[in-house]
N, C-alpha and C positions, 0 to 999 in steps of 0.2 A: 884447272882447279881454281885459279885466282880466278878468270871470269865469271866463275861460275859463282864462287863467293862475291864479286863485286856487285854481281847482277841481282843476288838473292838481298843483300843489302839494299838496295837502290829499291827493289818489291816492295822493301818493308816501307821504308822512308817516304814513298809514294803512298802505301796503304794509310798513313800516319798523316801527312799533307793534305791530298783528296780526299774527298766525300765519296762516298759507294758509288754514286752515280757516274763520276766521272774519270775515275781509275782507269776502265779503259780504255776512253778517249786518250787520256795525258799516255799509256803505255807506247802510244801510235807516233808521240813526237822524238823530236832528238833531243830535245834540251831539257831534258827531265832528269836528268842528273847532276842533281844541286840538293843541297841540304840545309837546313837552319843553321846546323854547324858551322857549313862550309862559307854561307854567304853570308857576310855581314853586312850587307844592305836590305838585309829582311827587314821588310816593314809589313808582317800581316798578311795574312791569305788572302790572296788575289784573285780573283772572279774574273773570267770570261763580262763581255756586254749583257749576253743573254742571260747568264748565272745571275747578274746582282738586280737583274729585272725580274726575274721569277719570283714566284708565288713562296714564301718560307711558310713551313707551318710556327705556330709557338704551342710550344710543348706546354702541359699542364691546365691548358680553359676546360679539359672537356666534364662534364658534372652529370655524366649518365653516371647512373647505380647501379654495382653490378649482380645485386640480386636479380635474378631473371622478374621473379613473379613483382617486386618490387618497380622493375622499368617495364613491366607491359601495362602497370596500374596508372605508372606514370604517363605511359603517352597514351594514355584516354584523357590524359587532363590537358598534359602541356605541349606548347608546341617545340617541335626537334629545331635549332637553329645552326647555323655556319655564321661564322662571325669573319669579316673581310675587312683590314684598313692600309690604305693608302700612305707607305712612308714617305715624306717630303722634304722635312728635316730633322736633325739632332739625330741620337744615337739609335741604334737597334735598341735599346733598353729603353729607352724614351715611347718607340712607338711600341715595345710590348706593355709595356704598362698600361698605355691607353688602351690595347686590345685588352687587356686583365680588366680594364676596369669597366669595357664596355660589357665583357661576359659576367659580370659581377649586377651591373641594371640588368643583361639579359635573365640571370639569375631571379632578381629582384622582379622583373614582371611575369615571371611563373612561367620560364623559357627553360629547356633541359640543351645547355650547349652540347657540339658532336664536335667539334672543329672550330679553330681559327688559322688565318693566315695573313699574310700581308707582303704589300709589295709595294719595292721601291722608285717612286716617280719623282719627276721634277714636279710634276703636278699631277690632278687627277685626271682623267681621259673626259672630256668633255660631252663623248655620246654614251658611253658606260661605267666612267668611273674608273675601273682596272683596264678597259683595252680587250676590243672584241678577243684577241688571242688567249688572254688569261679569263677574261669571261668563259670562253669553251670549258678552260682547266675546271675552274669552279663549278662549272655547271656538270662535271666528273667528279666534284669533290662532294658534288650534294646526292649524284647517285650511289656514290659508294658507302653513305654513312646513312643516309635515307632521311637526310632533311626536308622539313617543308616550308621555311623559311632563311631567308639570308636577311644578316644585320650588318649595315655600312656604317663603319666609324668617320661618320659626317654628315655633315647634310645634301643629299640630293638636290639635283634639281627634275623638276618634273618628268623633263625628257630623259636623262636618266635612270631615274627610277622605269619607264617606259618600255628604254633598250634594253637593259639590266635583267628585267622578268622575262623579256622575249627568249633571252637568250638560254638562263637557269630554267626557266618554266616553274618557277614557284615563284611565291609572294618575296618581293624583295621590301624592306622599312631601313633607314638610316636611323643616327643615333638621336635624332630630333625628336621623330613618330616615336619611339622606343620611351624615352622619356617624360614628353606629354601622356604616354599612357601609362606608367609607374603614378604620375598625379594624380589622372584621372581616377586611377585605382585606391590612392590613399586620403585623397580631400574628402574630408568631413564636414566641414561647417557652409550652409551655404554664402554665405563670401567665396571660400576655396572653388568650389564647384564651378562658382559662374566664375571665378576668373580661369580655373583650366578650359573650361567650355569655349572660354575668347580666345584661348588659344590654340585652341583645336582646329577653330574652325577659321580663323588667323592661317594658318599651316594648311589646312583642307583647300581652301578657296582655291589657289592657283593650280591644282592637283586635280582637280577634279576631271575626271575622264568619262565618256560616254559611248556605247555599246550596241550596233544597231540601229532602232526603231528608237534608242534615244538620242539622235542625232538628229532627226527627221522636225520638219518644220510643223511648231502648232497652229492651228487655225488664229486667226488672228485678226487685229484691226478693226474697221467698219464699225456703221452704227447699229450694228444690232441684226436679226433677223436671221433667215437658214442660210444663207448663204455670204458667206463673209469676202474681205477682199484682199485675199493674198496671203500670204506664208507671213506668221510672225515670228516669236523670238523659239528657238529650238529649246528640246529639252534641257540640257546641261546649262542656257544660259537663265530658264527657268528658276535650276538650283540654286547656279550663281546669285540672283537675284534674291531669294530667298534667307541665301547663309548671312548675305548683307544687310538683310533687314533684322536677324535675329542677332548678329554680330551689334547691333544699331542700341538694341533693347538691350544686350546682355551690356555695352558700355555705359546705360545710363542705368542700370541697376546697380551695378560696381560703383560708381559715382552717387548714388546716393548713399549704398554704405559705406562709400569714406565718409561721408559726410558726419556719421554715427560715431568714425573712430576716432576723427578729427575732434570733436566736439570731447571726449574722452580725454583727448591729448591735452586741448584746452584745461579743462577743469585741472589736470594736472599739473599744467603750467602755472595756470592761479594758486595752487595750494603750494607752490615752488617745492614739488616733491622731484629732486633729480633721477634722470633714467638711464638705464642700461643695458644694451643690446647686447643677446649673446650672437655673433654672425660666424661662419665658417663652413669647411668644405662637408658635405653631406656624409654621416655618418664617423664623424669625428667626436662625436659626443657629447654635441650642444645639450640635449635630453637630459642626459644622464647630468650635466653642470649644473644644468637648472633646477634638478629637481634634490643636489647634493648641498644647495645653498638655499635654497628656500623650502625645500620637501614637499614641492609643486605636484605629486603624481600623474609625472606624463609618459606616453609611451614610451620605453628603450624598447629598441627590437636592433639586433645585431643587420641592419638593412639599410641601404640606400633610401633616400627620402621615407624613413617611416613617420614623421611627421611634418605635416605640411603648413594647416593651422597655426599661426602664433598664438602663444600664450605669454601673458604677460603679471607676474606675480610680486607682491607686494615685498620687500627685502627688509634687512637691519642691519648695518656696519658695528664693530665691534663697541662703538663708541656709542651707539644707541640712533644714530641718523639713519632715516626710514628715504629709502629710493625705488623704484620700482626695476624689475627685470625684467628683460621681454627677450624669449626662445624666436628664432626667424625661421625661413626656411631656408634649409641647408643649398650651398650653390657647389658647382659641377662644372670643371672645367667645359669651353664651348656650349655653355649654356646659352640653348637656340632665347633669340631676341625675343620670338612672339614671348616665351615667358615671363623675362624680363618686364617687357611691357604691362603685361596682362596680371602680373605681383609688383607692380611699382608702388600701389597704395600700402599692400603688406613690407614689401621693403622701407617703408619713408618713415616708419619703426628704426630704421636705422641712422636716417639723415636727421632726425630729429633728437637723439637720443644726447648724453651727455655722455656717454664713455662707450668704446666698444670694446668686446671682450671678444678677441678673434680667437675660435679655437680650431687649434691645425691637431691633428692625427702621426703623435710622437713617431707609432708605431708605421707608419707607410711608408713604401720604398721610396717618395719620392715628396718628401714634406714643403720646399720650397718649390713647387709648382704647383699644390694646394693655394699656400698662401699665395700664391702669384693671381690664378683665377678667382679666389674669393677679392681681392683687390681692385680686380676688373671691374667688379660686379659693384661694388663698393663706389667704385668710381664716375659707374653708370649710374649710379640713383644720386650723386650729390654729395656724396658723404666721405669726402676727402680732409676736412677741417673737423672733422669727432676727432678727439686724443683715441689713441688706442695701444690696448695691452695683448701681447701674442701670448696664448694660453696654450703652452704645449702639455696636452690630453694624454692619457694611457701610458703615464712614466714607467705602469710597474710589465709592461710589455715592448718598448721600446729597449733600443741600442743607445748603450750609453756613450757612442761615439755621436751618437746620430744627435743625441738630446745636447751633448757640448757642440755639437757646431752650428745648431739652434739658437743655444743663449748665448754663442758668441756672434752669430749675424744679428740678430735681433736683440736689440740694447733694451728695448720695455718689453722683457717675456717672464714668463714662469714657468716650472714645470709641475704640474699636479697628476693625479690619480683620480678621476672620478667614482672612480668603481672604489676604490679603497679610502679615498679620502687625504691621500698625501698631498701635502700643498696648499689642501681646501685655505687653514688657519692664515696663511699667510697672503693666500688672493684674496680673501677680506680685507685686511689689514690694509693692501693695497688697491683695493676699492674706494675703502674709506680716505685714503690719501689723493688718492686721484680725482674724486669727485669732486665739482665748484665746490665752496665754501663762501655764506656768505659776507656782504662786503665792508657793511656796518658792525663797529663792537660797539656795544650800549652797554651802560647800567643801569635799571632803572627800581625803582619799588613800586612795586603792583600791590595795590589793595585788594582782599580776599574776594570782595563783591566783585573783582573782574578775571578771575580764572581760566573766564575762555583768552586771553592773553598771557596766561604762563601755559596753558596749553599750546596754545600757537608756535608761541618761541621754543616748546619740545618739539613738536611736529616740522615746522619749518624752517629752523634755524638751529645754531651750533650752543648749545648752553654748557659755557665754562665752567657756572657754578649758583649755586643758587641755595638762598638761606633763609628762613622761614624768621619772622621779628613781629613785636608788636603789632605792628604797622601795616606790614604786609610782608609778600616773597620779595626779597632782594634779588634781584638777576643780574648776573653779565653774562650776555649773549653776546652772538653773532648772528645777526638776522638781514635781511633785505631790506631795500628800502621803505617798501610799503609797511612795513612791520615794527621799522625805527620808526617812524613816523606817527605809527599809532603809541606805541612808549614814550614816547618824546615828552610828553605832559608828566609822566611820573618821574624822570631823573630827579637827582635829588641836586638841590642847589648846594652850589660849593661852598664849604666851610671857608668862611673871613677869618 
């Protein structure tokens, strides 16, 4: 009777310890009779080699709808995906996130996820990625959910991507392809266009694969006539050659409309109208800030990059100083370089600007590695020397533990509400504080007949006070040099 009790214990403790799967294997050893209780050098469920190299699923990516007639409408439209990433460091929470947020762009490019999974390496498998063994698994994982795409949270390399589809037999894209075509899908203005286009075809060039009778050598060479002399350049180096001349065209297109923006930036510079970049992680609610402080009407769409386009709109500090705003486009951790590149003119919005207003996403499980990647990126365009203020977004849906250890790591933050408006009064307040001021204080008396000179010093400079006399306007500003210079003649000389 006690063994029988000992043993029905030990059942439990084991069914409680193990995962389903491996219940019976552990029944088969002798040393399975221990407990959490018992042993006080428990440190965490312990995994076999094979165990912590396996494929885990993460529970909760999958975004089919289970209206029948509802997902048969759907997959005439969208494609079915399996989402795959490679852990290498930091926690199991660390790399579920990154898979949440991968199936969150998958979402975002009109992808209906089935699955996701991930597995833990020192690094990724060099011919496949996960390792022909778990390649098989996956390529079971896409027959059973009836995917026709796999999305890699990373970036491929060519051959890769090669072995990878050999092996699943459907279209495999990384998180790179995945994202260039979220752009290509939302750029509207031609600037946008041609800079996703450079970087399409940035990312295509080295990828490019050949089929066939497109392998096979074109006639070639020689001066002319029916009969030429010998094999020229094959078809794929044809393409090649092509994407690089159109790659050639579309950089000196992009270079001529900087040229457009540049000159914009200028003028602004000259009327010494300070600027302000809003920068941060995608879909943290740069849109909605900008359009809560100037009533810009720009797109909000609850999406990953819903806008791509900068806008840039004329602002007012509580104290009546006019600066301009400008919305960027939102950045994403491992943000592939060709983009980078290919939006550096749109980024330089930010290296040029007078203040940045970083907005992080109160409500995300994971806000300081937001702000981590928008930094990078920050970092990569030059703009390490802008003052900058952390605007913690969506206070009235955030955790209020989450938003105190925000404004306690971050010594220049705030927390606001876009959507409601909480906060808006006081990141004014803190705008106007934080932007230059200029350097000169003058007084001077301006005669009526020169008004575009009290004009100026509202527009350009800080006016303390100003009082209308016989004479003329009295002013004490604070202006620029060029602008004390033109007053200079009006001070009034000191009383003896």
């Amino acid at each position: 009777m006690t063994s029988s009790s000992s043993s029905s214990q030990a059942t439990k403790r084991l069914a409680h310890t193990y995962p389903e799967g491996l219940r019976a294997d552990a029944l088969m050893e002798e040393d399975v009779a221990w407990s959490r209780e018992i042993d006080a050098e428990w440190d965490g469920d312990q995994f076999d080699r094979s165990d912590r190299a396996a494929l885990r699923r993460v529970a909760g990516l999958s975004t089919e709808l289970e209206d029948v007639t509802e997902v048969e409408y759907r997959q005439l439209r969208l494609e079915r995906v399996v989402l795959v990433g490679v852990w290498t460091s930091g926690t199991v929470q660390d790399a579920e996130n990154s898979l949440a947020e991968l199936a969150a762009l998958a979402e975002t490019a009109g992808a209906v996820v089935l699955d996701g999974v991930i597995q833990r390496r020192d690094k990724p498998d060099a011919a496949t990625y996960i390792g022909s063994g778990k390649a098989d698994e996956l390529r079971e994982i896409v027959l059973e959910t009836g995917a026709d795409t796999v999305i890699c949270d990373g970036e491929l390399s060519p051959g890769q991507l090669i072995h990878l589809e050999d092996v699943v037999k459907v279209k495999v894209i990384d998180r790179t392809a995945l994202i260039l075509d979220i752009f290509a899908q939302h750029a509207k203005s031609r600037e946008g266009k041609a800079q996703v286009a450079l970087a399409q075809m940035q990312y295509m060039l080295p990828r490019l694969r050949g089929w066939g009778q497109s392998l096979s050598r074109q006639m070639g060479g020689g001066s002319g006539g029916l009969a030429t002399r010998g094999p020229g350049e094959t078809k794929i180096e044809t393409d090649r050659r092509r994407i690089r001349e159109k790659m050639a065209k579309m950089r000196r297109e992009i270079a001529d409309m900087k040229t457009g923006r540049e000159i914009k930036r200028q003028k602004r510079r000259r009327n010494k109208v300070p600027s302000v970049a809003i920068a941060g992680y995608t879909n943290a609610g740069k849109s909605s800030l900008l359009n809560r402080l100037t009533g810009a009407g720009v797109l909000v769409e609850n999406a990953l990059f819903a806008t791509l386009d900068p806008t840039v709109r004329r602002a007012e500090t509580p104290s009546g100083r006019l600066y301009t705003l400008a919305d960027t486009v939102g950045f994403v951790r491992h943000l592939p370089h060709h983009l980078v590149e290919a939006f550096r003119s749109t980024m330089e919005e930010v290296g040029d600007s007078d203040l940045i207003l970083h907005v992080v996403d109160g409500s995300h499980p994971d806000p300081e590695e937001q702000l981590a990647a928008v930094r990078e990126v920050i970092r990569d365009v030059g703009a390490t020397d802008v003052p900058e203020i952390v605007v913690i977004n969506k206070v009235d849906a955030a955790d209020p533990l989450v938003l105190q250890r925000l404004l306690r790591i971050e010594k220049r933050s705030l927390a606001v509400s876009a959507r409601t408006g909480q906060g808006i009064a006081e990141l004014l307040e803190l705008i106007d504080r934080e932007l230059p001021r200029p350097s000169v204080e003058i007084e001077a008396l301006v005669p009526y007949t020169h008004g575009k000179l009290v004009a100026r010093a509202h527009t350009e400079g800080q006016v303390i006070s100003a009082e209308h006399t016989a004479e003329g306007t009295l002013l004490k500003v604070r202006v620029h040099e060029d602008l004390a210079a033109d007053l200079a003649p009006y001070v009034p000389a000191p009383a003896l």
